[in-house]
Each structure stands twice: as C-alpha cells, then as structure tokens.
C-alpha positions in Angstrom: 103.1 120.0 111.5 104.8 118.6 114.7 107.6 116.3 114.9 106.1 114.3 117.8 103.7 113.8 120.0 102.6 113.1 123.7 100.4 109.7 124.9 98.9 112.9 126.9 98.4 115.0 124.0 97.0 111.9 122.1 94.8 110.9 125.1 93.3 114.8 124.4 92.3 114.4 120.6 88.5 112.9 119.7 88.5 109.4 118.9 87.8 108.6 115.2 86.5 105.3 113.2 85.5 104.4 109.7 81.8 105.1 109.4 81.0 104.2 105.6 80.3 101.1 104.0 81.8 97.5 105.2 81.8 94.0 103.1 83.2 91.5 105.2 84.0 88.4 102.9 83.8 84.7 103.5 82.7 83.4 100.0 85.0 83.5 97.5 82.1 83.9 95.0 82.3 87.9 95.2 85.9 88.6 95.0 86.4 89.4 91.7 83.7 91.9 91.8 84.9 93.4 94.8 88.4 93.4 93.7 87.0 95.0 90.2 85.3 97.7 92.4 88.9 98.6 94.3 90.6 98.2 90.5 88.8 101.4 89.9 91.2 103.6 92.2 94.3 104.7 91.8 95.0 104.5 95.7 94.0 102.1 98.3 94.3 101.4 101.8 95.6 98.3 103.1 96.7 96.4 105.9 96.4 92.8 107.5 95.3 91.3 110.6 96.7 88.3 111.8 95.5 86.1 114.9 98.0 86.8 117.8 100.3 83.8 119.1 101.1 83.6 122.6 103.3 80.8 122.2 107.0 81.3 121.2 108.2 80.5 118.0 104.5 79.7 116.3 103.5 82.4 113.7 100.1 81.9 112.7 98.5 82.7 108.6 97.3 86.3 108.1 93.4 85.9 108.8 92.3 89.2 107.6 93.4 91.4 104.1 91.8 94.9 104.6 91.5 97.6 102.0 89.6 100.8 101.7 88.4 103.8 99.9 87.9 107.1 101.6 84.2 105.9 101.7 84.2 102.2 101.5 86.1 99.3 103.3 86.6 95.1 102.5 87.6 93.2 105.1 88.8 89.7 103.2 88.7 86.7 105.4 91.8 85.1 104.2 91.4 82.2 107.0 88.2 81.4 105.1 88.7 81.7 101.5 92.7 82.1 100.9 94.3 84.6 99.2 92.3 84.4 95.9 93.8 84.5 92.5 92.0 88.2 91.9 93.4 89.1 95.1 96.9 88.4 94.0 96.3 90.3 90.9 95.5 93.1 92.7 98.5 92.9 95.3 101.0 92.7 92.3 99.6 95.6 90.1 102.4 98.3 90.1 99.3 100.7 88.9 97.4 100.6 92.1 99.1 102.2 95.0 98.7 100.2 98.2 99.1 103.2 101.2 99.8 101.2 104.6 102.1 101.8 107.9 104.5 99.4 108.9 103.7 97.1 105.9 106.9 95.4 105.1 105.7 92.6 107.5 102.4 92.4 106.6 103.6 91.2 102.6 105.9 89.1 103.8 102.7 87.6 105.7 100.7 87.7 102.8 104.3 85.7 100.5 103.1 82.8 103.7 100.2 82.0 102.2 101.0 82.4 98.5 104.3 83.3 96.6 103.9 87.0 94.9 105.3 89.5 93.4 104.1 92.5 95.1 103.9 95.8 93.3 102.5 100.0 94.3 103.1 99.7 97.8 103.7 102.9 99.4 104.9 103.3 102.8 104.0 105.6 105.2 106.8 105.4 107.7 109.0 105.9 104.8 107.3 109.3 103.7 106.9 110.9 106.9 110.6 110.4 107.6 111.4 112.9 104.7 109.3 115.1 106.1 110.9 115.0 109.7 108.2 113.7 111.3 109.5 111.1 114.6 106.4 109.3 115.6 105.7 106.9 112.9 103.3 104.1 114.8 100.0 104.4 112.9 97.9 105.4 116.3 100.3 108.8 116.8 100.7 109.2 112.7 96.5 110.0 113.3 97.4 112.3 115.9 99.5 114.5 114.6 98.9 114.7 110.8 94.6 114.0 111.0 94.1 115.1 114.6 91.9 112.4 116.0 92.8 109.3 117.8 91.9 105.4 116.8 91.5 102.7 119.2 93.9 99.8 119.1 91.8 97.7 121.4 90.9 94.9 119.0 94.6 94.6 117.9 95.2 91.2 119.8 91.4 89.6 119.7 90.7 86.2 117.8 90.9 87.4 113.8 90.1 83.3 113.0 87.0 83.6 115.1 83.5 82.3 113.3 82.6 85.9 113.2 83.9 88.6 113.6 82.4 91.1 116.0 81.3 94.8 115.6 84.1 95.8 117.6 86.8 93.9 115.2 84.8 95.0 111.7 85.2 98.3 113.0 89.0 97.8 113.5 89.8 96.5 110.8 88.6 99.1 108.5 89.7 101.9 110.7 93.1 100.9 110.4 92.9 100.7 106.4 91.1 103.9 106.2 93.2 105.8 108.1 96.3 104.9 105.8 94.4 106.6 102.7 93.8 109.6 104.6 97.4 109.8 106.0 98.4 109.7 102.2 95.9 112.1 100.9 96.7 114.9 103.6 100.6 114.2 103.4 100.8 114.6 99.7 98.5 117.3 100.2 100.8 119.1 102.2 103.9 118.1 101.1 103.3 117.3 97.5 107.4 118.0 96.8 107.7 114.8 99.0 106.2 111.7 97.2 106.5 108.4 98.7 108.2 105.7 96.8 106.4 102.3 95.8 108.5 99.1 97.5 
C-alpha cells in the first residue's frame, strides 16, 4: 500500500458515495430504536458535522451526529433534538467501537452539548500511522487504502438549515461510511496492527 498520495493521482480515482439506506432524524421519538438497531454491531462509523463560523472566535453546537453500517447510515439532527439520552449511551459504551478520522475534535464537540464519558473510539489517523502510511486527511485515506475519491463539497454548507439537502444527506453519510470501510480493509490487511480505543 502506498505511503502517500498525489491531488493528481486522487483527481484520477472514481468518485464514490454511500448508496444504501439513509434515516435523517428530527423527532426524538425514534432514537432509541435507531440507536437499538446500531447496538447490534460491534463497529460503527461516526463523525459530526457542525455549521461553519466565519466569524472569529464563535464556535457554533455540532448540528449533525452521523453513524453507519456498511449498508445503512443515521444522520442525527443534534440542532433539532439534542444529544439524546440513548445517544449518550451509545457514545460511552466501551463495547461498541466508534471508527472515525480526525475525531478527537469532533468528542470534544459532542462534551459541548452534554458532559460524557466517551468510550470504543478508534482512530484512524492513529492506525494508519503504525502502518507508515503519511496522508491521513480522510479524502486521501479513500484514495490510497479504498481507491475511490469522495467529494468534500458540502463540508462548509448550512448543517442548521430546515432541511437538509440531497447533496448534504449524501455527505454526511459518505463521510461515516467511509470510516467503517477504512477499518474493515486496514484490519484486513494489517490485522497485526489493531487500533487502540481513546
């Protein structure tokens, strides 16, 4: 597996996005079903979104909490229903492995809008290091270990719009998605080299 990798050789890879099932949530009725449902596997995708500020020195809430299964995503509309109690339980279970890039900030996001003890979180960055691999934003980590590209576009749109488009859905659960299948293929290939939980 390479060490690096080129914005040319990215720019030469197909472009990839989640294509199985979505829930987007904004009624806090469902989410301890859904939660139930991701309770069920042993890892999970996850990542946050968080509306962009422009203006120095405001940070604004974490708007979005995404997870995901190899074949389904749930995009949790934090700016709508706060970070739920089953949500929380979830986020502190040392049994469920959370698989993100870069996620140090996004739990410290999360500690914002409710005071946690987080538990399973496995870093990315962290395993890939071991390995030798350089390139550790989550765009070139597709490239070079799953050989397709995701778009970024969405990254700095409006996460506490009313709705959220197509284009942001899609996003969302890309991101999360592609974090369970950077775990499965590193572990895959380097099963000698298992990631530590934070």
């Amino acid at each position: 597996m390479e060490k690096t990798i080129t914005k040319e050789e990215l720019s030469q890879l197909p472009l990839q996005h989640f294509d199985g099932k979505v829930d987007v949530v904004e009624d806090t009725d469902c989410i301890e079903q859904l939660v139930s449902e991701l309770e069920q596997h042993e890892h999970i995708g996850f990542d946050t979104e968080t509306k962009p500020s422009f203006q120095k020195g405001k940070i604004n809430l974490v708007s979005l909490l995404q997870f995901s299964t190899p074949v389904k995503a749930y995009l949790f509309r934090l700016n709508k229903t706060g970070l739920h109690p089953a949500l929380i339980r979830l986020l502190s279970n040392p049994e469920i492995k959370k698989v993100g890039v870069g996620i140090r900030d996004d739990i410290k996001g999360l500690n914002r809008l409710s005071e946690f003890s987080h538990g399973g979180f496995i870093e990315i960055q962290d395993h890939v290091k071991k390995v030798g691999i350089e390139d550790t934003s989550l765009k070139k980590l597709a490239g070079l270990v799953l050989n397709f590209r995701v778009s970024k576009r969405q990254r700095l749109s409006n996460w506490e719009a009313p709705r959220l488009s197509e284009g942001q859905v899609l996003y969302a659960a890309t991101d999360a998605w592609v974090a369970i299948e950077l775990y499965n293929k590193l572990t895959e290939e380097f099963p000698e080299c298992k990631a530590q939980t934070l």
